[in-house]
TORFITI-516565 format. One line per 8 residues: number of its first residue (from 1); for each residue x, y, z of C-alpha. Coordinates in nm, 3 decimals, padded with zeros to 5 digits. Example, Ala and Ser with C-alpha at 12.3 -4.5 7.8 and 13.67 -1.06 7.14 Angstrom:
1	01.230/-00.450/00.780  01.367/-00.106/00.714
This chain:
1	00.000/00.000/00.000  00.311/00.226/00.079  00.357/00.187/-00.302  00.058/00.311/-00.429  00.140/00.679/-00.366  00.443/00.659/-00.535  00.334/00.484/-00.849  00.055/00.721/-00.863
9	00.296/01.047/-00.832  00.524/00.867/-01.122  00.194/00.787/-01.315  00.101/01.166/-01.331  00.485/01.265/-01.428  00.491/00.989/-01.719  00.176/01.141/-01.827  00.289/01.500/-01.814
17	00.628/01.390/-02.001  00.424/01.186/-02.272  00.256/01.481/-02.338  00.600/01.656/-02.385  00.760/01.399/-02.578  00.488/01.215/-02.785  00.220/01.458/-02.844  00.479/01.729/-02.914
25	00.347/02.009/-02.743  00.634/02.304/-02.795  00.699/02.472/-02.417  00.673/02.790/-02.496  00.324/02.848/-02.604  00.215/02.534/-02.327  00.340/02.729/-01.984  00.037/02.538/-01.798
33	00.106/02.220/-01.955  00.450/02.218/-01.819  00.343/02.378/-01.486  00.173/02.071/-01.489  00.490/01.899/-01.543  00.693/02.072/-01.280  00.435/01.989/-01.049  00.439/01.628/-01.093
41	00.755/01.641/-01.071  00.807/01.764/-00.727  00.509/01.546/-00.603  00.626/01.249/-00.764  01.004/01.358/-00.597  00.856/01.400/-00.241  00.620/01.093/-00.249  00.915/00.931/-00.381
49	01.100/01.011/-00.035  00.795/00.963/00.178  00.820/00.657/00.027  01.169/00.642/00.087  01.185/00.639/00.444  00.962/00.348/00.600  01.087/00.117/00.364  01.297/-00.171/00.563
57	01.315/-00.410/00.305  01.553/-00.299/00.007  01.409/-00.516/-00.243  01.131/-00.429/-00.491  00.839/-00.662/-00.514  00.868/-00.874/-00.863  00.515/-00.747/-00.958  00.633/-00.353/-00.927
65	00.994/-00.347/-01.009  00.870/-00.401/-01.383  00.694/-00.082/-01.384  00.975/00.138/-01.161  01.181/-00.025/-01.416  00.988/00.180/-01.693  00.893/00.512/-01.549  01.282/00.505/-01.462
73	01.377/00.441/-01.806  01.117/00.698/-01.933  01.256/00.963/-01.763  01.631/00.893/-01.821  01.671/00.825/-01.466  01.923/00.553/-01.252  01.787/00.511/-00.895  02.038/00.334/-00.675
81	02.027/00.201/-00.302  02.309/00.087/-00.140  02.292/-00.042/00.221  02.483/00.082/00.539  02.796/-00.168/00.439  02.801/-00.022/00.081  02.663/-00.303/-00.115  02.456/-00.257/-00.355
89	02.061/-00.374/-00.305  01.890/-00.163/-00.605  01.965/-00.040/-00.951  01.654/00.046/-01.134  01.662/00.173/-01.490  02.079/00.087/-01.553  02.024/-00.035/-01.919  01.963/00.321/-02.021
97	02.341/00.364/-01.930  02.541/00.067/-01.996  02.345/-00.255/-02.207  02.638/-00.462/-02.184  02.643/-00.499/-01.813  02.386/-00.682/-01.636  02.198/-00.513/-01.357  02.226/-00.908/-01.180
105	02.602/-00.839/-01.204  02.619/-00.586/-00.978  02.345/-00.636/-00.732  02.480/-00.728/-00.378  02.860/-00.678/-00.493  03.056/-00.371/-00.319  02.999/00.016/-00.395  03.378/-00.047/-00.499
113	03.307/-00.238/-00.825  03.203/00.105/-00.974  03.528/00.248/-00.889  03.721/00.181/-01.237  03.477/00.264/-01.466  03.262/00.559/-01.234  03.529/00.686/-01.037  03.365/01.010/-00.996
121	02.990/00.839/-00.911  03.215/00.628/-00.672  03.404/00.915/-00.505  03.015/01.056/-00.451  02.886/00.719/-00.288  03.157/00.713/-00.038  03.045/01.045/00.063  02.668/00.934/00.094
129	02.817/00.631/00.282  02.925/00.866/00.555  02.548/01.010/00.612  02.578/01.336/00.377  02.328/01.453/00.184  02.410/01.610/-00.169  02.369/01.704/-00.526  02.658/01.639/-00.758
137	02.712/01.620/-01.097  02.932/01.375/-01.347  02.919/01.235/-01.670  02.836/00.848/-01.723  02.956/00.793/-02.126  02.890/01.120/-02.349  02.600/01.178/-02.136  02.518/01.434/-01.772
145	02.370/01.303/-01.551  02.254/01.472/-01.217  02.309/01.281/-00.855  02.098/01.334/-00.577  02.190/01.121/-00.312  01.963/01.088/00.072  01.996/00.844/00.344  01.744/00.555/00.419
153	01.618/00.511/00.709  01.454/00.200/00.864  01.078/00.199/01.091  01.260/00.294/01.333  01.440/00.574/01.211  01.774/00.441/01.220  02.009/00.431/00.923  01.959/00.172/00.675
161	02.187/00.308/00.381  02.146/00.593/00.096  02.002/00.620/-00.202  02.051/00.789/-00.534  01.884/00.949/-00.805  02.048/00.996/-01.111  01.864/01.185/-01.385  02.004/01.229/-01.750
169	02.055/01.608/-01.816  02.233/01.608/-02.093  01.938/01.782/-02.319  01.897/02.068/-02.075  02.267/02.096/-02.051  02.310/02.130/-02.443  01.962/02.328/-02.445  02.144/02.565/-02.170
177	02.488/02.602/-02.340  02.266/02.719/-02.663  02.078/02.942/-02.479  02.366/03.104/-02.242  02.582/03.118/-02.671  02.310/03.295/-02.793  02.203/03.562/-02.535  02.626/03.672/-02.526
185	02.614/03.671/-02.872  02.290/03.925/-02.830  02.478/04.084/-02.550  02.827/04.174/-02.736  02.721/04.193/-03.080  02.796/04.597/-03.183  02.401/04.691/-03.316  02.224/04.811/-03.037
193	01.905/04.551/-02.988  01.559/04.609/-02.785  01.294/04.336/-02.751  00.921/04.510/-02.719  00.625/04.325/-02.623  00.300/04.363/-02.846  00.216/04.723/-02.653  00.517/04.872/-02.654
201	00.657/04.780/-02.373  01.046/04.702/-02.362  01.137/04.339/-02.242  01.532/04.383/-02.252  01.801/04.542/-02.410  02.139/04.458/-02.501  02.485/04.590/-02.392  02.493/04.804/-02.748
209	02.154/04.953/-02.655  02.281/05.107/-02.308  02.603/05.219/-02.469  02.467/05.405/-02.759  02.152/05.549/-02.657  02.240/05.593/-02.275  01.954/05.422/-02.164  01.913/05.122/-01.952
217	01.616/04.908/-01.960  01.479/05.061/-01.631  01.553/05.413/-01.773  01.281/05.254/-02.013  01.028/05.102/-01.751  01.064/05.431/-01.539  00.992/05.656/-01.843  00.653/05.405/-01.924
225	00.565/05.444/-01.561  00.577/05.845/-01.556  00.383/05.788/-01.857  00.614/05.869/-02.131  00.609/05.661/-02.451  00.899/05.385/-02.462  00.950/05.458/-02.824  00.985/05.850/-02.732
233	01.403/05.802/-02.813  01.246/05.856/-03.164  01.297/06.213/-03.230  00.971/06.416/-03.343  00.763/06.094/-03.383  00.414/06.136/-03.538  00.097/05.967/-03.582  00.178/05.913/-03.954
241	00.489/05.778/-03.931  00.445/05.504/-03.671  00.095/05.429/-03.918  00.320/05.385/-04.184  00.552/05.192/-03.968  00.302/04.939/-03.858  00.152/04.880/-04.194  00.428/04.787/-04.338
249	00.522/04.519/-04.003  00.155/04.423/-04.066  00.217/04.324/-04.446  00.610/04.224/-04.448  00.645/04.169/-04.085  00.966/04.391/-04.129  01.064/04.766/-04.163  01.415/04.931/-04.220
257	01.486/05.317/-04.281  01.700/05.577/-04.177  01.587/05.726/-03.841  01.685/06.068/-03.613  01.702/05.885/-03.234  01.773/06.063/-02.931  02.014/05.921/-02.633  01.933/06.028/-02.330
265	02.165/06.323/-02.289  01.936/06.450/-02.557  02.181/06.457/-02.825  02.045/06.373/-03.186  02.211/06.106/-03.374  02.091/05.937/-03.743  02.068/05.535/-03.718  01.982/05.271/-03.964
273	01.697/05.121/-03.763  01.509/04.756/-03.886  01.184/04.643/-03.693  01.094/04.293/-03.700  00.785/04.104/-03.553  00.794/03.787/-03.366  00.473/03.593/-03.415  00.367/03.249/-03.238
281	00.203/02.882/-03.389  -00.106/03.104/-03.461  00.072/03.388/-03.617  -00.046/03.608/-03.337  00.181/03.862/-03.292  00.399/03.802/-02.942  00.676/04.058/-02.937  00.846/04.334/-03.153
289	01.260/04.344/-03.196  01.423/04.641/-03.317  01.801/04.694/-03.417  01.957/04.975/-03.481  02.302/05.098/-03.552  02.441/05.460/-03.464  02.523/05.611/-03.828  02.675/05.954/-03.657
297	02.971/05.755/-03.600  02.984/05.591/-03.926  02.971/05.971/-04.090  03.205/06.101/-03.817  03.445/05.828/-03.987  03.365/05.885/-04.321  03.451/06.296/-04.221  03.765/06.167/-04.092
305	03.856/05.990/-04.365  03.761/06.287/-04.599  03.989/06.502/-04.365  04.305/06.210/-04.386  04.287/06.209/-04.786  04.348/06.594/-04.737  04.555/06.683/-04.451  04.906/06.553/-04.366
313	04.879/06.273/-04.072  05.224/06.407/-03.928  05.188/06.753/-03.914  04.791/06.811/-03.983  04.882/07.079/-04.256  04.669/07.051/-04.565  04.875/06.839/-04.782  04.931/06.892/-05.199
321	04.594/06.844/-05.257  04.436/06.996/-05.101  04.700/07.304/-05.092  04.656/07.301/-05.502  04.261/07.303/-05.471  04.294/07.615/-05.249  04.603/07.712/-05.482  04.269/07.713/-05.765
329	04.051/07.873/-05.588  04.294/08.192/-05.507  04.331/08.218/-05.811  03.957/08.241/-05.963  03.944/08.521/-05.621  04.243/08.691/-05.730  04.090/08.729/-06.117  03.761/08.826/-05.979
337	03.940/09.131/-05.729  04.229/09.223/-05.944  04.446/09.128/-05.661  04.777/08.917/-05.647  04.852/08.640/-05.501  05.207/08.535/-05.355  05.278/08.167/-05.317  05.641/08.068/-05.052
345	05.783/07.764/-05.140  05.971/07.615/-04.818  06.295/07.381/-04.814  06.448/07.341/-04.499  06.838/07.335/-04.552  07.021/06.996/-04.479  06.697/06.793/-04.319  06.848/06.483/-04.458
353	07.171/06.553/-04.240  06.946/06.583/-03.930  06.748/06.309/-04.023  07.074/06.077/-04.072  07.266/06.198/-03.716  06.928/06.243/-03.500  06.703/05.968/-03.633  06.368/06.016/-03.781
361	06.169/06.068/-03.486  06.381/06.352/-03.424  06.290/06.483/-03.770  05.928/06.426/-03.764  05.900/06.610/-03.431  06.126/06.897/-03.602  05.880/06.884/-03.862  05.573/06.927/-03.644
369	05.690/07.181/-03.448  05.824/07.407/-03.798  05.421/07.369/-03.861  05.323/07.541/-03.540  05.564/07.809/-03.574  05.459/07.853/-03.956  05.087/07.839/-03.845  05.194/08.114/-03.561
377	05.350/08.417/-03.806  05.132/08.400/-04.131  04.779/08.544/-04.170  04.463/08.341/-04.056  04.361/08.359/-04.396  04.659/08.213/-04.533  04.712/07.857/-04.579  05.014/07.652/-04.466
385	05.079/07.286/-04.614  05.261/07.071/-04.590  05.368/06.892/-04.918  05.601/06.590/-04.907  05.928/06.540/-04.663  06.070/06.879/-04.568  05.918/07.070/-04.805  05.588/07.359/-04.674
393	05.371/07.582/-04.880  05.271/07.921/-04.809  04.970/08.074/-04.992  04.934/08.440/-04.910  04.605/08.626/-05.077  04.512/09.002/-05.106  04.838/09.111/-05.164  04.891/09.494/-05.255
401	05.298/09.480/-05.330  05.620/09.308/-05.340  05.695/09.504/-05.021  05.428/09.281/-04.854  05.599/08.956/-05.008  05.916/09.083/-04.835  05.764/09.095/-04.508  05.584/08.802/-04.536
409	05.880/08.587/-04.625  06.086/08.775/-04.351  05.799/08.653/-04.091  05.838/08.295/-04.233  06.212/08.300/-04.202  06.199/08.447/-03.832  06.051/08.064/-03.759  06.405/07.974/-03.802
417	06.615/08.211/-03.588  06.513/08.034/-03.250  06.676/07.695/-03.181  06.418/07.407/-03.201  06.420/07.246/-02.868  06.375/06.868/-02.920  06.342/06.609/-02.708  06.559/06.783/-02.442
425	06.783/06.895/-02.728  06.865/07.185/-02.932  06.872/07.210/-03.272  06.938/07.490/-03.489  06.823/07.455/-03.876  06.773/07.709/-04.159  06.488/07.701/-04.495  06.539/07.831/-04.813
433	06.193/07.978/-05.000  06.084/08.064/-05.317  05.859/08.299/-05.410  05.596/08.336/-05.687  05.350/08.588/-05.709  05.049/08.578/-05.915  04.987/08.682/-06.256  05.351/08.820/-06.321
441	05.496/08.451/-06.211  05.195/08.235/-06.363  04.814/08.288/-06.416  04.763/07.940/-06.312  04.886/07.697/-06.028  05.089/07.480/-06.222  05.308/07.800/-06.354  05.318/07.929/-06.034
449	05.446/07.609/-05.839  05.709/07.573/-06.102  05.798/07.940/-06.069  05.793/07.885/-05.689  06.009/07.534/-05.703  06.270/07.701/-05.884  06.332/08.057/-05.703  06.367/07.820/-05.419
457	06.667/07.670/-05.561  06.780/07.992/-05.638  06.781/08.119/-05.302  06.945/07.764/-05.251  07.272/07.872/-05.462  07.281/08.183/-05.329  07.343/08.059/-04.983  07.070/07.919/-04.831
465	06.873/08.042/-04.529  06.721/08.323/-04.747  06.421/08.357/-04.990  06.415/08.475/-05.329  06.183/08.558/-05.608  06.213/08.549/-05.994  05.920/08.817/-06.050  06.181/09.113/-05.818
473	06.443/09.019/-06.145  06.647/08.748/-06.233  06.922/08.665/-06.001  06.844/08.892/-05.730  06.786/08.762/-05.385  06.548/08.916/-05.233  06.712/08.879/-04.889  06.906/09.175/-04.770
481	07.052/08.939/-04.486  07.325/08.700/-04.506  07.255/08.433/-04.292  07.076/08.448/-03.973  07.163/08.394/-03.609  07.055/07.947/-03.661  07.344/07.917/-03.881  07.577/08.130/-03.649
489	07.490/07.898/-03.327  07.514/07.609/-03.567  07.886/07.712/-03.684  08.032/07.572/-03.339  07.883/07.282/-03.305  07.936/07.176/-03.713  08.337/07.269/-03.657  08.267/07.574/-03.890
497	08.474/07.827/-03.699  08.894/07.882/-03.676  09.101/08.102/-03.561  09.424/08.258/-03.788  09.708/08.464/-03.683  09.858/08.790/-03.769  10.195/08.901/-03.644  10.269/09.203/-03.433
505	10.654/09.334/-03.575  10.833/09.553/-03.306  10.934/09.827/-03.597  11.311/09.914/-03.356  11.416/09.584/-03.329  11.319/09.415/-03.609  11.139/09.107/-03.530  10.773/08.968/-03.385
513	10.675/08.949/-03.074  10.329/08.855/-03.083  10.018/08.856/-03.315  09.637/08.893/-03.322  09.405/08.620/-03.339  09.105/08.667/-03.607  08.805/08.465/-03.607  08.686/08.285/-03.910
521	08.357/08.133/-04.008  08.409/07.901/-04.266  08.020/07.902/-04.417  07.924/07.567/-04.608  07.780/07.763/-04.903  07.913/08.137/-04.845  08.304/08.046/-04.764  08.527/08.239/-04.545
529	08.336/08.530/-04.375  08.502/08.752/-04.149  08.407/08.849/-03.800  08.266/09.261/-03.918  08.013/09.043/-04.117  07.857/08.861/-03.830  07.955/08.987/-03.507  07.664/09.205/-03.531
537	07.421/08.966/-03.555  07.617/08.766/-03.298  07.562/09.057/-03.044  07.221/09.114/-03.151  07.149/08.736/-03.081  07.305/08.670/-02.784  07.581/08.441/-02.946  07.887/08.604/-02.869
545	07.937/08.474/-02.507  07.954/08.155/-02.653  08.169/08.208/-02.949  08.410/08.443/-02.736  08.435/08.145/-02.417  08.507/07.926/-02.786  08.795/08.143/-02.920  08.954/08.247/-02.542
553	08.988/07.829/-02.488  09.115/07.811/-02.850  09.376/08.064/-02.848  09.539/07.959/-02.475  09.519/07.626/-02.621  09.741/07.714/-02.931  09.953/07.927/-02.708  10.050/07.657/-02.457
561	10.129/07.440/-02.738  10.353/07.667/-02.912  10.516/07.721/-02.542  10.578/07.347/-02.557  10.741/07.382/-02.936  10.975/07.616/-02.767  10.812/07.916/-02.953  10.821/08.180/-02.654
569	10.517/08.357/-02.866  10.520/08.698/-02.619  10.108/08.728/-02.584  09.809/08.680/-02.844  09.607/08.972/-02.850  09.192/08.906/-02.880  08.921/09.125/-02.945  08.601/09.179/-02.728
577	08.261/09.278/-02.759  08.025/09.514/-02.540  07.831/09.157/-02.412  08.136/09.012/-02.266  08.219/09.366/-02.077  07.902/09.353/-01.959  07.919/08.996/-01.842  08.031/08.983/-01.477
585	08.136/08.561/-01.528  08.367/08.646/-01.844  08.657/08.806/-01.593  08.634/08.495/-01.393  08.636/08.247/-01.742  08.977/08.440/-01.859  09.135/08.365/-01.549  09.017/07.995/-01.535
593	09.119/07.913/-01.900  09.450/08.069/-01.832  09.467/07.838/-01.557  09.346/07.547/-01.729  09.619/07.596/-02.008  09.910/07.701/-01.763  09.969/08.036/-01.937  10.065/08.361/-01.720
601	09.784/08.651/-01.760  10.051/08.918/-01.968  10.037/08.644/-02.225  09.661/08.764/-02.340  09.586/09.158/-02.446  09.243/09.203/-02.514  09.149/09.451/-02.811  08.850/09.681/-02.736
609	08.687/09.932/-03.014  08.725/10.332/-02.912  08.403/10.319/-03.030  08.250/10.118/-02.776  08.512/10.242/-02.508  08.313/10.602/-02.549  07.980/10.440/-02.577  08.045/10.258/-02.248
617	08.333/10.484/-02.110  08.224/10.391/-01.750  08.181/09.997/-01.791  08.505/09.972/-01.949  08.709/10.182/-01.703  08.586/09.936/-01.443  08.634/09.606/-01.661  08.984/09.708/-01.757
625	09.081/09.818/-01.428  08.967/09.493/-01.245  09.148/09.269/-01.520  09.447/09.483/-01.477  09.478/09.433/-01.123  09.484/09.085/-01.236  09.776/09.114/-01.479  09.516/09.122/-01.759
633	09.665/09.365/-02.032  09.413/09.590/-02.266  09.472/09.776/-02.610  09.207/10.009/-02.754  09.161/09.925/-03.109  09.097/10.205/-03.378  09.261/10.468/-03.173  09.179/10.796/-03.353
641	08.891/10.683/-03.572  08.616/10.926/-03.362  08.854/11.229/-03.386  08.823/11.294/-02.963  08.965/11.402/-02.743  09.161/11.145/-02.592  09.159/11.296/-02.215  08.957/10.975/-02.155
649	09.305/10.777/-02.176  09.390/10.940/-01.878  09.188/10.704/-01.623  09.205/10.417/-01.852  09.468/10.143/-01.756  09.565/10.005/-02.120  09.900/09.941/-02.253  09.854/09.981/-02.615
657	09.710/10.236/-02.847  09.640/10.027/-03.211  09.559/10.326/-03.491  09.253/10.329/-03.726  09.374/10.126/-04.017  09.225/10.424/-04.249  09.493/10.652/-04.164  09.755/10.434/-04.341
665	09.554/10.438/-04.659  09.753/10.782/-04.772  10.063/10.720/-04.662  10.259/10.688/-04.999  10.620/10.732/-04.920  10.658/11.102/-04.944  10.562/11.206/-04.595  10.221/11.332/-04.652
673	09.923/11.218/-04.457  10.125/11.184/-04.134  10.085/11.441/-03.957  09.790/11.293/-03.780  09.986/10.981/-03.717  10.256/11.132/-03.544  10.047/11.359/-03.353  09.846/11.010/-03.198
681	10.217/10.854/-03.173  10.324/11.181/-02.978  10.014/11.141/-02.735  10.073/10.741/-02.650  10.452/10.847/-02.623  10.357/11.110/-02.335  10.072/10.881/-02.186  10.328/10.611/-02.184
689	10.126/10.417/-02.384  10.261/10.158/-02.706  10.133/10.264/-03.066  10.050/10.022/-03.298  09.984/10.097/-03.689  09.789/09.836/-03.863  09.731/09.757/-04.259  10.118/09.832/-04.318
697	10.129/09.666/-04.622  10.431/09.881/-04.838  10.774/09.910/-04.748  10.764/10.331/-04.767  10.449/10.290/-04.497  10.690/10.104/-04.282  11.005/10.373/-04.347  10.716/10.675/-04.262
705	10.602/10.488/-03.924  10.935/10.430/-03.807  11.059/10.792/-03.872  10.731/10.918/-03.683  10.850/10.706/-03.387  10.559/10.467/-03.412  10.618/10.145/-03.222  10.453/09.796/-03.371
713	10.355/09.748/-03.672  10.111/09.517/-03.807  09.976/09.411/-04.241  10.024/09.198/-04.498  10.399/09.367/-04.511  10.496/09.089/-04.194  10.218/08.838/-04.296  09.817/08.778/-04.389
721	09.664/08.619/-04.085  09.719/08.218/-04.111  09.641/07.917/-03.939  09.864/07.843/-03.602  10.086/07.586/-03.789  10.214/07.828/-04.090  10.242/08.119/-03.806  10.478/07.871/-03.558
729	10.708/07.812/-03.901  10.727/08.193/-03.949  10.780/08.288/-03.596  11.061/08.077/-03.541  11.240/08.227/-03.857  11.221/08.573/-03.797  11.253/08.493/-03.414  11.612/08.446/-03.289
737	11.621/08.606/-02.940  11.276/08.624/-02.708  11.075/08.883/-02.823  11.055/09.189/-02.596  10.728/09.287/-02.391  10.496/09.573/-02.437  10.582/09.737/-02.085
């Protein structure tokens, strides 16, 4: 009778599961069928373990096992019971997992003999042996199956053994991974994706959905609660469109069009929206789905793109192009206005030489920052470009006159003066531009880029660093300057600048006793330029600290070594600028280099102008009296050249007077022109001071200046300036005793 229960629960579950399995009723249009189902399943479970319990005997009666046997088999289900000494007493339903082993041959044998082939359902029964209780899972073949184990108890409630329940899940397993692959797929696929039921009313949304739109499916509910339409993310919706919308669902049971949606920042964007109905067995109509992709970002790509085929991706400069499509366009503007139009080629001098010795990161961040400098000094309605390697465009409209091409190519060239700091580095470099100018250069852009392309190699040839134009005639540079202050810092650090020598001859005794050191800048496309051609700029710029702390180290160098020759050389002279006066470190650098190079202070006399000794008569007089405590001597250079008074001689502590070299220009032999000379020899001679003549180039100069009682002499007469190893050869053949000092 304790068996009728039980058969009747498993009765009502085989009836619910035929249903399932041989009628073929689908479960998701037959939610009370299979309520049904879950219900007779838990009754069937807990008469099952009511029945369970008060069993003592472990054997099935013949007349019911045949019918456990099938339910069991039915439901893909193994139902073991194994007594309290782990033998086995029941197997019901063990041909649905192995049909070549004999339920007989395991009934009343150990829990053990599962061990080899079920090691994992083994491991679980010798857990269930100890009293637990559990649910565990394991595979038997290429099948799941689900354990749940439970102790039997006897009529008196004592422990009689366990029992287990395993049910074949390998369906709802593969039903589960299909379902768990498909809603990722819905959850990380990149178009946004709502589900709506058949009013409107949003069932979920994917991952896409929140990230484009902004809302989240309880932003959604929440809206539908204050009353707000879900669908209100459509932007301006009306009653005809959503008509339209639904008729065509109705008659294709899909829509797709182009759609203005709003996120919920209220931003506007377009998307490519398709509606699609869901319909069940009956073809009613069950749910709505709706993707949608954002389109502003596909046009926001297709802008970039637009913008990449036209700009430069290094420096963001409009690229050739684009340059020559606004090159056009000036042009038709300039026709219309009767206005010119100037165009500045750009080639910066010796990029490949930077790009070689710094690497070509260092030359694409050169590059970029020569396009905001550029971008900085031309007009905002200019345009700057950039059109292959090291190579810029300038196009300049509404210009009036070449005087405005001038200026404009003066304000591209400033770019350059600056040193380009570069990863922690400086770097000095130059451009050469060309200029055409519309009509006179070319009426169209073609003409004009040529015209441009090959004034820039003119200004190449004529020295670089510099812009010229054909249109302001034919071999003219435009440029009134040299070279700028780039090239002048670069000179050092390229090895571009020397120092020669000039001897000093001591006119009474016949031989040198010293010389002058010159600086020379030997320019890769100019040649030799002399210091009057770029000392100016170098004060101007700031540069002359740097190049005079250059020469001072070169010159004590030299000297020392020709001390070491055994050429007792008696002092070089050097001049100085107004910067170095002015400098309160460059007393303390003279003394340290003479240090460094073991050289006494009267070896150095330092040449400064008249000129700037009047300018700065106050500086000076302190400079040259704190050097000369120091043994320091001082010469001023161009003595006589202002026509002053020289009462200013009086405080100043210099040795040497050196003469204008313009006064020698006259002096022919025959004694005219001197009179000024001997009247600046008479006033060193009574201020005790030593009077040199320079640009003695003649023999009758020499006779003249000796007669007059000048001192030293110094011209091409006793030598051009020349390197230090040509001056060591001459000064130790007109040298035979040590020359004689100044004092």
């Amino acid at each position: 009778m304790r068996l009728a229960p039980f058969f009747s629960g498993l009765a009502f579950l085989s009836v619910a599961i035929g249903l399932h399995f041989f009628v073929g009723f689908p479960f998701s249009h037959n939610i009370p069928l299979y309520l049904l189902l879950a219900l007779s399943c838990v009754l069937s479970i807990l008469l099952l373990r009511g029945w369970q319990r008060p069993v003592v005997s472990t054997r099935v009666p013949d007349e019911g096992r045949g019918s456990l046997e099938e339910v069991a088999n039915t439901c893909n289900m193994v139902i073991w019971q194994v007594d309290k000494k782990g033998v086995l007493t029941q197997i019901v339903g063990w041909q649905g997992i192995n049909n070549e082993v004999d339920t007989a041959d395991l009934l009343g044998r150990d829990i053990s003999v599962l061990k080899d082939d079920y090691p994992d359902l083994y491991a679980f029964m010798l857990r269930a042996q100890s009293g637990e209780e559990f649910v565990a899972h394991s595979d038997f073949g290429s099948d799941s199956y689900q354990h749940s184990f439970s102790v039997l108890t006897d009529e008196d409630g004592r422990t009689s053994g366990f029992q287990c329940a395993s049910l074949n899940v390998t369906e709802d397993q593969r039903l589960y991974n299909r379902l768990a692959f498909t809603e990722q797929v819905i959850a990380t696929t990149g178009e946004a994706l709502a589900i709506f039921s058949r009013k409107h009313k949003v069932l979920s949304v994917n991952h896409a959905f929140i990230r484009i739109t902004g809302f989240s499916q309880q932003h959604l509910l929440k809206l539908a609660k204050d009353g707000a339409s879900q669908l209100g993310l459509v932007v301006h919706p009306d009653t005809a469109f959503f008509r339209r919308v639904l008729l065509t669902l109705k008659r294709q049971d899909r829509w797709t069009g182009e759609v203005a949606l709003r996120r919920r920042s209220g931003e506007q964007f377009s998307a490519n929206v398709s509606l699609s109905v869901i319909r069940g067995n009956g073809g009613t109509l069950t749910h709505y789905v709706m993707f949608f992709s954002d389109l502003s970002h596909m046009k926001r790509s297709h802008e970039e793109l637009r913008y990449l085929a036209t700009h430069d991706n290094l420096t963001d400069l409009p690229n050739r192009r684009l340059l020559m499509d606004r090159l056009e366009q000036g042009i038709q503007r300039a026709k219309r206005s009767n206005r010119q139009l100037a165009v500045f080629f750009i080639d910066l001098d010796n990029f490949k030489m930077i790009n070689d010795t710094m690497g070509h990161h260092f030359g694409d961040d050169l590059l970029k920052e020569i396009s905001r400098r550029l971008l900085t000094v031309v007009r905002q309605s200019d345009t700057v470009a950039r059109l292959a390697g090291d190579e810029f465009t300038v196009i300049a409209e509404n210009i009036s006159d070449l005087i405005e091409v001038r200026a404009i190519a003066e304000k591209i060239l400033s770019c350059f003066e600056k040193p380009f700091e570069i990863n922690q580095q400086e770097l000095e470099t130059t451009a050469s531009i060309g200029v055409a100018i519309y009509p006179n250069d070319g009426d169209d852009r073609t003409s004009l880029m040529k015209q441009a392309d090959k004034a820039m190699y003119k200004a190449k040839a004529a020295g670089r660093n510099g812009y010229y134009s054909l249109h302001d005639g034919e071999g003219s540079r435009v440029s009134g300057r040299l070279f700028y202050p780039s090239e002048l810092r670069l000179a050092l650090k390229r090895n571009q600048m020397s120092v020669v020598y000039q001897p000093l001859f001591d006119l009474k005794r016949r031989r040198m006793v010293g010389c002058e050191c010159l600086l020379r800048w030997k320019h890769h496309a100019r040649g030799l330029i002399k210091p009057s051609d770029f000392m100016i700029i170098s004060e101007e710029a700031g540069i002359t600290g740097e190049l005079g702390a250059w020469t001072l180290d070169e010159v004590c160098r030299q000297l020392r070594s020709w001390h070491l020759q055994g050429l007792d050389v008696g002092y070089v002279s050097v001049n100085i600028e107004i910067s170095q006066v002015e400098d309160p470190d460059y007393p303390e650098l003279i003394l340290n280099t003479l240090l460094q190079h073991k050289l006494d202070a009267s070896c150095l006399m330092f040449e400064i102008s008249e000129r700037l000794v009047l300018d700065n008569l106050d500086k000076v007089t302190q400079f040259v009296r704190t050097l000369s405590q120091m043994g320091i001597r001082f010469c001023v250079d161009g003595f006589g050249s202002r026509g002053k008074n020289a009462n200013y001689l009086k405080d100043l502590p210099v040795e040497a007077l050196k003469l204008d070299q313009r006064l020698l220009m006259r002096v022919n032999g025959t004694g005219q022109h001197l009179a000024l000379i001997q009247a600046l020899t008479g006033i060193g001679d009574i201020l005790d001071k030593t009077v040199i003549a320079v640009g003695v180039e003649r023999v009758q100069q020499e006779e003249a200046l000796a007669e007059i009682g000048c001192h030293f002499a110094q011209g091409y007469l006793y030598g051009k300036p020349m390197n230090a190893d040509y001056f060591g050869k001459a000064y130790s053949q007109l040298t035979a005793n040590r020359p004689p000092r100044l004092n």
